[in-house]
RODRENLO-825788 format. One record per atom (N, C-alpha, C): residue in one letter; x, y, z. Coordinates in pm, whole numbers, plus 50000, padded with zeros to 5 digits. Each point is the difference from the previous one (the first is absolute). Layout:
REM residues N
aXYZ ...
This chain:
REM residues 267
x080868053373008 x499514999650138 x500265013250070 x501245007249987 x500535007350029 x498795011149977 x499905006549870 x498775007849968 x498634997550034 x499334989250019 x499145003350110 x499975001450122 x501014994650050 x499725004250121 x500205016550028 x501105006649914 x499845014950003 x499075005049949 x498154992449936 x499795009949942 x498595000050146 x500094985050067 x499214999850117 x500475006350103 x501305007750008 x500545006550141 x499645010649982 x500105007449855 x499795017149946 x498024996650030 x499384993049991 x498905001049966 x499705000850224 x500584993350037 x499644996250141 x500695014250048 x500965006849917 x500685015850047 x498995007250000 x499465003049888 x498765009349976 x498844998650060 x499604986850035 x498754997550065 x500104998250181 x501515003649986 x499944998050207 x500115010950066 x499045007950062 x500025007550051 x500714998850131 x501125012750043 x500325002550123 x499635000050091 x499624995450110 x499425005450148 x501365006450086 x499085001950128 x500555005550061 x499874989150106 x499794989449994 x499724986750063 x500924992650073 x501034998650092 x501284998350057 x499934981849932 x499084998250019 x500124979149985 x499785001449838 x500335005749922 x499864998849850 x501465006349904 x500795001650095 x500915010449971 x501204980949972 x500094993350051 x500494988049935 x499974996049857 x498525000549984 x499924994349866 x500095014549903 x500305010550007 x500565009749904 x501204997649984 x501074997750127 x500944997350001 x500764988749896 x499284988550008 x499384989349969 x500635002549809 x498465005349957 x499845005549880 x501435011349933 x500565007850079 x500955013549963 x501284984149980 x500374991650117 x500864991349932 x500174988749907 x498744999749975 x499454990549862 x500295005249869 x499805017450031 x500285002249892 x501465007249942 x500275001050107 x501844999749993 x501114991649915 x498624984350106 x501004988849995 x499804997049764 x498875008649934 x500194995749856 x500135010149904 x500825012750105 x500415009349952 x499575008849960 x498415000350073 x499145012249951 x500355011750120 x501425004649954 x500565008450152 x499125012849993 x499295007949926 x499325008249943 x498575005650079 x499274982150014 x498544998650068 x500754996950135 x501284991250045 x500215000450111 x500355012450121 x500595006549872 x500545010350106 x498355011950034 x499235000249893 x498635005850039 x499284995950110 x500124985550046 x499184996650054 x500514997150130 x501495003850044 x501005003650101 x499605011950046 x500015011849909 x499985009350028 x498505004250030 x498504995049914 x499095003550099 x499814992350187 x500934991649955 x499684992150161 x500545007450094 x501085010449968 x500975004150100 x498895012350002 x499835008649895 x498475012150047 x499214996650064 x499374989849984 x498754996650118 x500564995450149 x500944989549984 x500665002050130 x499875015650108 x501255008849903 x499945012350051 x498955005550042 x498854999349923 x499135005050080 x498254992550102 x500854988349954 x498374998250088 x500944984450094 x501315001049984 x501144988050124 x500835004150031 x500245014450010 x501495002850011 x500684992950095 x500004994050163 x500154996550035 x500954980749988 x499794997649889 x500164991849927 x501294997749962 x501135005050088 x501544999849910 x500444987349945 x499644990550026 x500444986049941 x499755000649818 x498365006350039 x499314995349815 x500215012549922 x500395010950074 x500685010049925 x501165001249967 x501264994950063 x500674996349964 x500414988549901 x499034986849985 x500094992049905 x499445005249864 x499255008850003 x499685010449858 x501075004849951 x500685009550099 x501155011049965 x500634989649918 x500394985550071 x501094994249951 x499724991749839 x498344996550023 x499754996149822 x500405010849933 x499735011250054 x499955011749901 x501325004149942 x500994995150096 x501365002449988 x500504990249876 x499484989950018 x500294986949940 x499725003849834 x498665002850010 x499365005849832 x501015008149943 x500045008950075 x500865016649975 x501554991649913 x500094992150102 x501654994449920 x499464993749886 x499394993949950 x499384988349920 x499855009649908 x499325013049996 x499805005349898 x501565011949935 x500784999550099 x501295008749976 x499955009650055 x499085001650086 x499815014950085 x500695000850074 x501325001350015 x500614995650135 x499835012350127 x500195015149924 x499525006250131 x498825000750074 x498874997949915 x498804998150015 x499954987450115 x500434992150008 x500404984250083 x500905004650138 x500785008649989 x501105003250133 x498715004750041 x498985009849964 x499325007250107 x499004995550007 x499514987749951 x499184990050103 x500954991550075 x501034998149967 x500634993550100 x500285005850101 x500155013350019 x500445004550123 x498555008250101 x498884996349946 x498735001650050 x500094987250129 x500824989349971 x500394994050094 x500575003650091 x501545003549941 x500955004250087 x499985011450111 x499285009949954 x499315013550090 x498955001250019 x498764990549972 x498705003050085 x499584985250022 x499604988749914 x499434991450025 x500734986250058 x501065003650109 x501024989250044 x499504984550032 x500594993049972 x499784983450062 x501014991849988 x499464989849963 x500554987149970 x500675004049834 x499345005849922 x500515001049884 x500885012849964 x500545006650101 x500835009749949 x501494995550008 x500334989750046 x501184996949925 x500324992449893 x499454999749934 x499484989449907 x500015016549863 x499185011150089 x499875012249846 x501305008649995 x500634998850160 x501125005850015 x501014993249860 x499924987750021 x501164992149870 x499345001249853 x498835000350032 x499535008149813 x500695011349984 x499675007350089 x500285015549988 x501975001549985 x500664995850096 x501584994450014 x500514995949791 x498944988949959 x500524997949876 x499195009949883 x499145004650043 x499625007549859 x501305008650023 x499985008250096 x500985007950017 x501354998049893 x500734985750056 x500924996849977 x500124994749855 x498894991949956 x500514996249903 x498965005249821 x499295008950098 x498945007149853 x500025014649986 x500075004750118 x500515017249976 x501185002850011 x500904991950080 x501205003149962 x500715009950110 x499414999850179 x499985009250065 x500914988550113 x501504997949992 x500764991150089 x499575007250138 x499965010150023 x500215008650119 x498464996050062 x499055003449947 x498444998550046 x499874982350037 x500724994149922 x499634988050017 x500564989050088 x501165010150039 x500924993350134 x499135007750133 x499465008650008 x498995005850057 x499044987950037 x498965001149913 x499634988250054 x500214987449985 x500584992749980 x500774986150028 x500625000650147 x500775014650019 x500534994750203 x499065002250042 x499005009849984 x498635001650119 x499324987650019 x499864992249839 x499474984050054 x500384993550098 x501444999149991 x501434990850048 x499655009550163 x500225007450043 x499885008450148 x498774993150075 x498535005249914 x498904999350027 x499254989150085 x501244988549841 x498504987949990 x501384988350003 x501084999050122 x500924991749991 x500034988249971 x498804995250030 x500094985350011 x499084996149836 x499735007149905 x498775002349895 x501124988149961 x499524993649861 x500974990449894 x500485008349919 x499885012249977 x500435010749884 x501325005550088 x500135000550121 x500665008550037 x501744997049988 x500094988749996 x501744993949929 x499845007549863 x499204996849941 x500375002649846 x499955014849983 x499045008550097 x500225013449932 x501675005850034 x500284994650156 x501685003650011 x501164998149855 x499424990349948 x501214991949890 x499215013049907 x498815008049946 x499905005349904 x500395011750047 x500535003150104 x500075016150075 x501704994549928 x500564993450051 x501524997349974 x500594999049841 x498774997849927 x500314994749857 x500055019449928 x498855009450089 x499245014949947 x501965004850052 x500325001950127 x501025002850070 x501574998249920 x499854985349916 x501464998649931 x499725005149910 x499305002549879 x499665010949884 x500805011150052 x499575005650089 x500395010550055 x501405003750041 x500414985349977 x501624999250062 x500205006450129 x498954994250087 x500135003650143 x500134990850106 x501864991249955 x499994986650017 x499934998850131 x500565006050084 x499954998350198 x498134997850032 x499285008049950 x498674998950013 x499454983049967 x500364999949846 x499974988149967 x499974988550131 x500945002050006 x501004983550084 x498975008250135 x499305005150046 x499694998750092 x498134996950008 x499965006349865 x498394994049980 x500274982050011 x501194996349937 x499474987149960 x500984988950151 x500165005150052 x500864996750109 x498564998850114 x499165011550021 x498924996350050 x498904993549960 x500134995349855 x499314992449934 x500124984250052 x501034998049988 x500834983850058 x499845002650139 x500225008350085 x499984994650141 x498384998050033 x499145014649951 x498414996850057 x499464989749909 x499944997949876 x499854985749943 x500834992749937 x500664990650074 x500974991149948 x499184991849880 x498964999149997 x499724984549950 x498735005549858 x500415016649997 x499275002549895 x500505000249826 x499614995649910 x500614989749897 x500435009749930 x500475012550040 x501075007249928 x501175003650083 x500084991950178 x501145004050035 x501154996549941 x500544990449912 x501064994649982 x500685011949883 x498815000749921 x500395015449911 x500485011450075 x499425002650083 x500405014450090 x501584999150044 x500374989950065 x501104997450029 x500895000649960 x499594992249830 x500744999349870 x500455015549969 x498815007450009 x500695019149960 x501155002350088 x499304992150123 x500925013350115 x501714995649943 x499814986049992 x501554995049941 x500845004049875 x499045002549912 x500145005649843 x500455019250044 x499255001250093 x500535016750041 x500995002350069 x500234991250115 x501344997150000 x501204998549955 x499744994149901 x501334998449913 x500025010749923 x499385004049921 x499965009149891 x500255018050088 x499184998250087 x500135015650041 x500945000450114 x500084995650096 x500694993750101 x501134996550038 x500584992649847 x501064993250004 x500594991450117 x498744994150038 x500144992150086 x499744983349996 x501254993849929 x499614990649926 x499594984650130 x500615001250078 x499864989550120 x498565004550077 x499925012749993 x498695000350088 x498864992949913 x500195001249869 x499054994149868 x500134986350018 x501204991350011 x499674987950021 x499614994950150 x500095008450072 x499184994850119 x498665001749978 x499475008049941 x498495002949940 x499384986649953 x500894995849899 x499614991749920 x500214987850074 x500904995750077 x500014990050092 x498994996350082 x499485014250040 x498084997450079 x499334997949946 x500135001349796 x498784996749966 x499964986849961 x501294994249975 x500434984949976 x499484993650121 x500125003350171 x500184994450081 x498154997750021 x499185011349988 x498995005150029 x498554995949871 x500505001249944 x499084998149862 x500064990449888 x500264993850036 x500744986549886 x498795001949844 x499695005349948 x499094998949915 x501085011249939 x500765006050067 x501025006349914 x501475003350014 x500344987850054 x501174992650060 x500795001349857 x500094996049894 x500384997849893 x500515011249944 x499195012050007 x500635012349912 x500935004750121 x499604997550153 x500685010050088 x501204993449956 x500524983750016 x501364995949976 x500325003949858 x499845003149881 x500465003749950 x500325012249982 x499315011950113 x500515012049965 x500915002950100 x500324992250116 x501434997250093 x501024994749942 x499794989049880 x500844997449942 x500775013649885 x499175004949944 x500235013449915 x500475009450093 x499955002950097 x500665007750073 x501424997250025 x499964990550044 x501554990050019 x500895002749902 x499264998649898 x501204996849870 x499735010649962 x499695010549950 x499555012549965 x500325012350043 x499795005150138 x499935006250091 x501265004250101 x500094986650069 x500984994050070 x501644993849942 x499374992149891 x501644994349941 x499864990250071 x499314993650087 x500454990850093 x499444985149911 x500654996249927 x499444985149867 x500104988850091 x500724997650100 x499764987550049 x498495007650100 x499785002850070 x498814998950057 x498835003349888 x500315007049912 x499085000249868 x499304984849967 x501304992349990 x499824983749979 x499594996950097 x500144998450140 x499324990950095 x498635002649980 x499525016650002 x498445001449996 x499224996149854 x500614997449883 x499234991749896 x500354985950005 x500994994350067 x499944989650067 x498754996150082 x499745010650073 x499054993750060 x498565001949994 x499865009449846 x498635002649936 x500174986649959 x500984993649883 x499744987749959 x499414987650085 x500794999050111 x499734989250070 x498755000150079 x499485011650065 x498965005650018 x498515000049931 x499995005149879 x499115000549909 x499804991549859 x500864990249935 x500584994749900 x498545000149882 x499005004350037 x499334995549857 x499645019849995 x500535009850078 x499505013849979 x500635004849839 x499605006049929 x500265005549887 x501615006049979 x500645005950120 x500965006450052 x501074988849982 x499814989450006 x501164991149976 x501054998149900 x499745003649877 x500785000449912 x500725016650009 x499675005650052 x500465014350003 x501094999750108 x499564992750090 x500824998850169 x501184989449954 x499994990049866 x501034991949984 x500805008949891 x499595008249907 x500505007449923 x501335010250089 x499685003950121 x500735007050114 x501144990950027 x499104990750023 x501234993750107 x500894998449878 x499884993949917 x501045000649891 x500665006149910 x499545016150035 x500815009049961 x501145002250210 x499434998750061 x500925003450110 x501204987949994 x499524991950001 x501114986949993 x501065002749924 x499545008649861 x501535001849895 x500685010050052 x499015012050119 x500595009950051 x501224995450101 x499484985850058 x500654993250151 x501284996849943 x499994990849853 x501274997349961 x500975009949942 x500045007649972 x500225010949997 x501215004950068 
C-alpha cells in the first residue's frame, strides 16, 4: 500500500505545477507533508523549497506561508542529515520571516546545536533567547533545564543552580521540575558541601512532587547516615519511606538500612 501511494504522490509531484496562486499554496503544502509523512524527505524538501521561491517572488508579503516552507525545509534538511543546511532554514525564521513559528525553529536550532554539532555555547544561545522572547511558549521550561544540563558539563555549578532555580519558580508544574531540583541538591552536596541545604531540596521535592517522593526520601535518608552520621534520623526517614510508600521498589533497600543501623544502635 505503502508503494503506491508513493508512486501516485511522485507522479502527482511531477505533474503539479506551481502557481503563484495564494488559495493553492495549501494543497502544496498539503502534498510537501504527505510526502514527508512516507519518507520521501528528498521530493519533500523540493517541493518546500519551490514553494518558498515562488512565494519570494510573486507573495513576498506572505510571512506566515514563508515561514511554514523555511520550516518544512528545515524539517527535510534534518531527515536527510543535513544539519547545517536545516539551522539556516531554520533561522530564515528567526531573522527574517518571524511569527507564530519561530519559537518552535528557535528549539530546532537550540538542539541541533546541542545535541548534533556539538556547539554547548551556540545552543544555550538559543534556548535563553526562546525562554526571554517567547515566556509563556511550552518549550520555554524545558529549554532552561537544557541551558542548565549545557552549563553543568561545563562545571559551571552556581550558573547551574540558577538556570534551574528559575526553571521551578517560572514553571513549577513543568514535568522536569522535580529533576532540576534534584541537581540543584546533588550540587549541593557534592560541590558545596552543603549537606542540609540538600535535604531541604529534597524535602520540596518530597513535599511538592510526590511522583518523586520516594527517591527524595531515600536520598535524605543517605545523607543522614552517610554524610551526616546522624543513623537515628537516617532511620526515622526510611521509616517513613516504608510506611509511606510500602509497595515502592526501595523497600527492601530502606529495610536493609534500618538493619544495618539497629546493629550500629546496639552497639
Amino acid at each position: 500500500m505503502k508503494i503506491k501511494i508513493s508512486v501516485i504522490l511522485l507522479l502527482l509531484f511531477n505533474l503539479y505545477s506551481i502557481t503563484a496562486n495564494g488559495d493553492d499554496w495549501d494543497n502544496h503544502f498539503k502534498l510537501a507533508k504527505e510526502l514527508e509523512s512516507i519518507g520521501l524527505a528528498k521530493k519533500a524538501l523540493s517541493t518546500y523549497q519551490v514553494i518558498f521561491k515562488n512565494l519570494e517572488a510573486h507573495d513576498r508579503d506572505n510571512v506566515k506561508s514563508l515561514a511554514r516552507a523555511a520550516f518544512g525545509e528545515g524539517r527535510c534538511w534534518e531527515s536527510l542529515k543535513k544539519h547545517e543546511l536545516a539551522l539556516i532554514a531554520y533561522m530564515k525564521i528567526t531573522y527574517i520571516y518571524k511569527g507564530e513559528l519561530e519559537p518552535k525553529a528557535l528549539f530546532r536550532i537550540g538542539r541541533l546545536f546541542h545535541t548534533k554539532l556539538k556547539k554547548p555555547v551556540e545552543a544555550k544561545k538559543a534556548y535563553l533567547r526562546l525562554q526571554e522572547q517567547f515566556p509563556q511558549d511550552p518549550m520555554a521550561g524545558d529549554v532552561l533545564f537544557y541551558s542548565a544540563d549545557i552549563v553543568e558539563k561545563q562545571k559551571l555549578f552556581k550558573e547551574t543552580i540558577e538556570l534551574c532555580e528559575k526553571m521551578v519558580t517560572n514553571y513549577p508544574g513543568n514535568k522536569k521540575a522535580d529533576i532540576a531540583l534534584e541537581r540543584i541538591a546533588k550540587i549541593k552536596l557534592k560541590h558545596y558541601d552543603a549537606p542540609l541545604k540538600a535535604i531541604e531540596i529534597y524535602r520540596r521535592i518530597d513535599t511538592e512532587y510526590p511522583n518523586s517522593s520516594v527517591n527524595a526520601l531515600w536520598e535524605i535518608g543517605r545523607i543522614y547516615e552517610k554524610k551526616l552520621n546522624d543513623i537515628e534520623k537516617a532511620k526515622a526517614v526510611y521509616l517513613e519511606l516504608i510506611e509511606n510508600y510500602p509497595k515502592s521498589k526501595e523497600i527492601e533497600s530502606a529495610k536493609k538500612r534500618i538493619g544495618k543501623i539497629d546493629k550500629q544502635l546496639k552497639q
